[in-house]
C-alpha positions in Angstrom: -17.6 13.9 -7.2 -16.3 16.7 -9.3 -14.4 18.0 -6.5 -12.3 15.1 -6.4 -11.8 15.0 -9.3 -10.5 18.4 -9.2 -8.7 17.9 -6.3 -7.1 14.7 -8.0 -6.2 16.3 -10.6 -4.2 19.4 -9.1 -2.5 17.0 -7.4 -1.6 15.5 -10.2 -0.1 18.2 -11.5 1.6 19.6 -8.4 3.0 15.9 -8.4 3.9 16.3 -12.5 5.7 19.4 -12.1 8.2 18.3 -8.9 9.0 15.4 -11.0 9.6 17.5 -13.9 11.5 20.0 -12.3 13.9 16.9 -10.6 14.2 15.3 -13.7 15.8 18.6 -15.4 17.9 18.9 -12.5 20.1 15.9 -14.1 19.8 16.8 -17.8 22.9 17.7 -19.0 23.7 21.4 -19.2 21.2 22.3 -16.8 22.4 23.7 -13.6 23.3 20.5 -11.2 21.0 20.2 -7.5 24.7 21.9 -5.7 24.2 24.9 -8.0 20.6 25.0 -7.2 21.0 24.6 -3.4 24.3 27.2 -3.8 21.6 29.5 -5.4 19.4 30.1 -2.3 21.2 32.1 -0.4 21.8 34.9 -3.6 18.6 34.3 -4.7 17.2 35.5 -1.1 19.3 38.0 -1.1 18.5 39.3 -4.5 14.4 38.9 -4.1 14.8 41.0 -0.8 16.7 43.8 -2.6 13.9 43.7 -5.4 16.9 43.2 -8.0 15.0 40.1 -8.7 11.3 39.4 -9.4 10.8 36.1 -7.1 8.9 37.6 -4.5 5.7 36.3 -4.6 7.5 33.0 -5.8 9.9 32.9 -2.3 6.7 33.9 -0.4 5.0 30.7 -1.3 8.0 28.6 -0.6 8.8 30.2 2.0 4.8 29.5 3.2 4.8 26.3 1.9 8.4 25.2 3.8 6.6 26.4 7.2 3.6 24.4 6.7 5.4 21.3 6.4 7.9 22.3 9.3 4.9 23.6 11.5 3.5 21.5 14.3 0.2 23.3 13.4 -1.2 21.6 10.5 -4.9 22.5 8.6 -5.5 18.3 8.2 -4.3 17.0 11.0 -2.1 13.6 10.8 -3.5 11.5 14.3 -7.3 12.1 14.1 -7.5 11.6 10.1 -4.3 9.7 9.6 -3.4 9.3 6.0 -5.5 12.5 4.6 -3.5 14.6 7.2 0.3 12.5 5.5 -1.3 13.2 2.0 -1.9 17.0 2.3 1.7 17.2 4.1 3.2 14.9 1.0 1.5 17.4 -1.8 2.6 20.2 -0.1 6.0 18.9 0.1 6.1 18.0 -3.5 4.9 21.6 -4.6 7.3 22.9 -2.8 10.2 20.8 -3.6 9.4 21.5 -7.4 8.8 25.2 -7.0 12.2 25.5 -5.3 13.5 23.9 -8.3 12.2 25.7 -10.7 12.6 29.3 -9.1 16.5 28.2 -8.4 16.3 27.2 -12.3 15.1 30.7 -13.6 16.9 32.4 -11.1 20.3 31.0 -12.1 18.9 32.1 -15.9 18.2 35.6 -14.9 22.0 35.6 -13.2 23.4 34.6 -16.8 21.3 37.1 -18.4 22.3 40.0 -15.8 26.2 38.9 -16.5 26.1 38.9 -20.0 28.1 41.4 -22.2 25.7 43.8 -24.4 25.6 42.1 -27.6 26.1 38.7 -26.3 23.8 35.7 -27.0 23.1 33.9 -23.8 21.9 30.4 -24.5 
């Protein structure tokens, strides 16, 4: 019983934080879903260069994004049908909030990196 409850409740919170991270993608200042998706490509580019510290961050996607493109799957969806389209859903959520949120704090560390000495960056 505790397990599932464990279980339950990180996905919970995996479920919590994709939300969270879509929500602040339509506040107003914060960096719009183009910017994010416009973001990728730098932020790859920067993470393999090691100017930027997302590595282990764009590993997990990057893990993550297979999984749920992989015709391999740990639960499988036909022999255990809606336990194998609920692991696949979580997965999907953490990943579609992680991507979120590293496109978010890498579009911070950009600012900070363009800023003039002296400057304030909000």
């Amino acid at each position: 019983m505790a397990t599932y409850t464990t279980k339950s409740a990180a996905t919970q919170l995996r479920r919590r934080t994709a939300w969270a991270a879509l929500v602040r993608t339509f506040k107003p200042g914060s960096p719009g879903l183009a910017r994010r998706v416009g973001a990728i490509p730098r932020m790859i580019s920067a993470t393999v260069r090691g100017r930027y510290d997302g590595r282990q961050r764009m590993t997990m996607v990057l893990v993550a994004g297979a999984y749920i493109l992989s015709p391999i799957d740990f639960v499988p969806e036909i022999p255990l049908m809606l336990l194998g389209l609920v692991d696949d859903a979580a997965v999907a959520a953490w990943f579609a909030g992680a991507l979120l949120s590293e496109t978010e704090r890498f579009l911070e560390w950009e600012k900070r990196q363009q800023a003039v000495p002296g400057e304030v960056v909000e």
